[in-house]
Every structure is written in C-alpha cells, then in structure tokens.
N, C-alpha and C positions, 0 to 999 in steps of 0.2 A: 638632806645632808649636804649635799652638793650645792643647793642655793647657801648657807650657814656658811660655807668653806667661799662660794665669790664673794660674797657680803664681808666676808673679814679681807681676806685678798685685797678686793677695791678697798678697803675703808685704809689698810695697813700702805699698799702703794699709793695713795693719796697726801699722806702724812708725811712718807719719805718725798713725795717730791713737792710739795709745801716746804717741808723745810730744805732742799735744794733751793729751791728758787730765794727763797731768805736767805740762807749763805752767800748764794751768790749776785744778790742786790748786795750784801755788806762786804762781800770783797771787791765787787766794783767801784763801790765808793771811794774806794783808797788807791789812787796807783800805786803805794808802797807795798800795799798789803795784794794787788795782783800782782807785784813784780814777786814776790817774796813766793807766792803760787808757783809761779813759773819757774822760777828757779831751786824748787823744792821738785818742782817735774821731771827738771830736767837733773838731777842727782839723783832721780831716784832710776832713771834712763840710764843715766850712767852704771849705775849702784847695779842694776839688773846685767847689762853688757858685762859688766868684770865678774859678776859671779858666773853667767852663762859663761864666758870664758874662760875660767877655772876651773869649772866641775865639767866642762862637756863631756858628751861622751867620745871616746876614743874607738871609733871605725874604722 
C-alpha cells in the first residue's frame, strides 16, 4: 500500500512541477506579462496587510 501511495505522490508532484516550469518559461517570455506577475504580488501584499489590519486581534 505504501509503495501504491509514493508511486502516485512522485507521479502527481512531477506533473505539478512540469507544469510550473511551463508557466514560468511563458511568463518569462513576456516582460509585460512578468511585470503584470509582479504587480499582481504585490496587491495581493497589500490586499493581505489591510485585511490583517482590520480584523486583528485586539490584545
């Protein structure tokens, strides 16, 4: 059972990082399309800071 459960594991983490590496040859490709990454980061950076600062907790 336990060999059945890596065999799928490697096969399944192999495919995700296959297609990482694809995504990220074709956002390379584009400075528009890494700037547009980047600044999708950093909103979402921001987006996280004003909600943590809204809801904190009050100690």
């Amino acid at each position: 059972m336990l060999l059945i459960f890596n065999i799928v594991a490697v096969a399944c983490d192999s495919t995700w990082g296959m297609a990482a590496a694809a995504a990220r040859t074709w956002f390379a490709d584009s400075p528009k399309r890494l700037a547009a990454v980047g600044g999708a980061g950093g909103l979402a950076m921001i987006g996280l800071g004003v909600t943590v600062a809204v809801t904190g907790r009050r100690d």
